[in-house]
C-alpha positions in Angstrom: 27.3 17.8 -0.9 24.2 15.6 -2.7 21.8 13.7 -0.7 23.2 9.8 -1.3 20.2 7.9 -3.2 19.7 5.3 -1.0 19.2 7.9 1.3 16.9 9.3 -1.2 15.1 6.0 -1.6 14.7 5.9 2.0 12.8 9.1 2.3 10.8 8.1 -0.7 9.8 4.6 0.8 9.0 6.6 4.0 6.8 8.3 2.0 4.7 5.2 0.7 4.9 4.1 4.1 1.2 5.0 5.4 -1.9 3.3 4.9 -4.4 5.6 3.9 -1.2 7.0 1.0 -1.0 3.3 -0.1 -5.1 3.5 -0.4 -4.9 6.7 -2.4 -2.9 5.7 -5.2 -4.2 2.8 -5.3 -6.9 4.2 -6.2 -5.4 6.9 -8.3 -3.6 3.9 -10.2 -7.5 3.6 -11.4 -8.3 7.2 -12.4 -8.6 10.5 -11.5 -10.4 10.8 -8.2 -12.6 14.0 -6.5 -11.6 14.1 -2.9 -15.1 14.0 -1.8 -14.9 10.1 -3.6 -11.6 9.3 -2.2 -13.5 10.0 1.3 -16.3 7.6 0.7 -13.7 5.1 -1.2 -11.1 5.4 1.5 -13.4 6.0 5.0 -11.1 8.5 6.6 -12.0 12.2 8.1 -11.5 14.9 5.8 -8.8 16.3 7.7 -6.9 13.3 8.1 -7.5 12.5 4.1 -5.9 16.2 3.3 -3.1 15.6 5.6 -2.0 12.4 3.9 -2.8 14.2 0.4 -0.3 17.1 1.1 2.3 14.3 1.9 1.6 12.6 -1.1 1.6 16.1 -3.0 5.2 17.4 -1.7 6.9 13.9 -3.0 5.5 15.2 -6.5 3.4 11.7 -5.9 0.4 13.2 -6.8 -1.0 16.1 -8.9 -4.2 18.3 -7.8 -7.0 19.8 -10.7 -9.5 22.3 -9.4 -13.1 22.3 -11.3 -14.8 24.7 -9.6 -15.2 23.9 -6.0 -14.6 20.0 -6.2 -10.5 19.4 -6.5 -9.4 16.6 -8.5 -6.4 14.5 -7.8 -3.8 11.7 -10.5 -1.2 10.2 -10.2 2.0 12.1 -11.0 3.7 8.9 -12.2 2.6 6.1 -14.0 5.5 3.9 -12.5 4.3 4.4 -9.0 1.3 2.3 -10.6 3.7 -0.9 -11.6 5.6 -0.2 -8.2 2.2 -1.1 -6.4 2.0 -4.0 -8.9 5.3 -5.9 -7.9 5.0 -4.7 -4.2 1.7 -6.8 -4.4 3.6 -9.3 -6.1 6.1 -9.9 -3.7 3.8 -9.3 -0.5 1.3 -12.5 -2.3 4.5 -14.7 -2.4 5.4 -13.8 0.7 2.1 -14.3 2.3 2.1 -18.3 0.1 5.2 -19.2 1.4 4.0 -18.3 5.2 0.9 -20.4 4.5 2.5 -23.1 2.9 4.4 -22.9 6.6 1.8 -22.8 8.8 -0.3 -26.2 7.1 3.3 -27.9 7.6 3.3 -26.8 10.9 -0.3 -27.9 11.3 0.0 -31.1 10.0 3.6 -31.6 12.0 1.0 -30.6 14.6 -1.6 -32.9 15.0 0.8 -36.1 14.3 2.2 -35.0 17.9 -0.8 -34.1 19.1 -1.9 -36.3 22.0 -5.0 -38.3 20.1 -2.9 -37.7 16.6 -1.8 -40.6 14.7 1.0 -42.0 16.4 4.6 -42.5 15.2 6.0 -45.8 15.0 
């Protein structure tokens, strides 16, 4: 019997669902990235960075590239890049509409506000 996909999606969105993996492939949306400048890029102990790397790595998210002793990392996908795009898309309208809110809220606020203009 086959996983359901929105099951799938689920683990998948799981995946994405860390701060320091978001940071990563952000920055992998850029180029390809030596751990030791994800580290200064992402401010994050090693361990911690490697941990989240190996997450990223068994969603075949990411790909690793060793030169010598420095290891490399890109991103496995280029559509993970425009799925970063519209998920900052949505979150900037998202975060409009919420400020649009909170000035009507602040206006409404200070016309009830003792000192505020008074209603008639």
């Amino acid at each position: 019997m086959s996983t359901p996909l929105y099951q799938l999606k689920a683990e998948f969105f799981k995946t994405l669902g860390h701060p320091v993996r978001i940071r990563v492939l952000e920055l992998l949306s850029e180029r390809e990235y030596a751990v030791s400048e994800m580290l200064t890029e992402i401010g994050v102990e090693a361990a911690h960075l490697s941990q989240q790397l190996a997450v990223l790595r068994r969603a075949s998210l990411v790909v690793p590239r060793r030169e010598g002793s420095a290891v490399y990392y890109s991103m496995a996908n280029p559509q993970v890049t425009e799925l970063l795009r519209v998920a900052r898309s949505i979150l900037s309208g998202v975060l409009a509409g919420q400020a649009e809110l909170l000035a009507d809220l602040k206006a409404a606020e200070s016309t009830t506000a003792p000192g505020g203009p008074e209603r008639s």
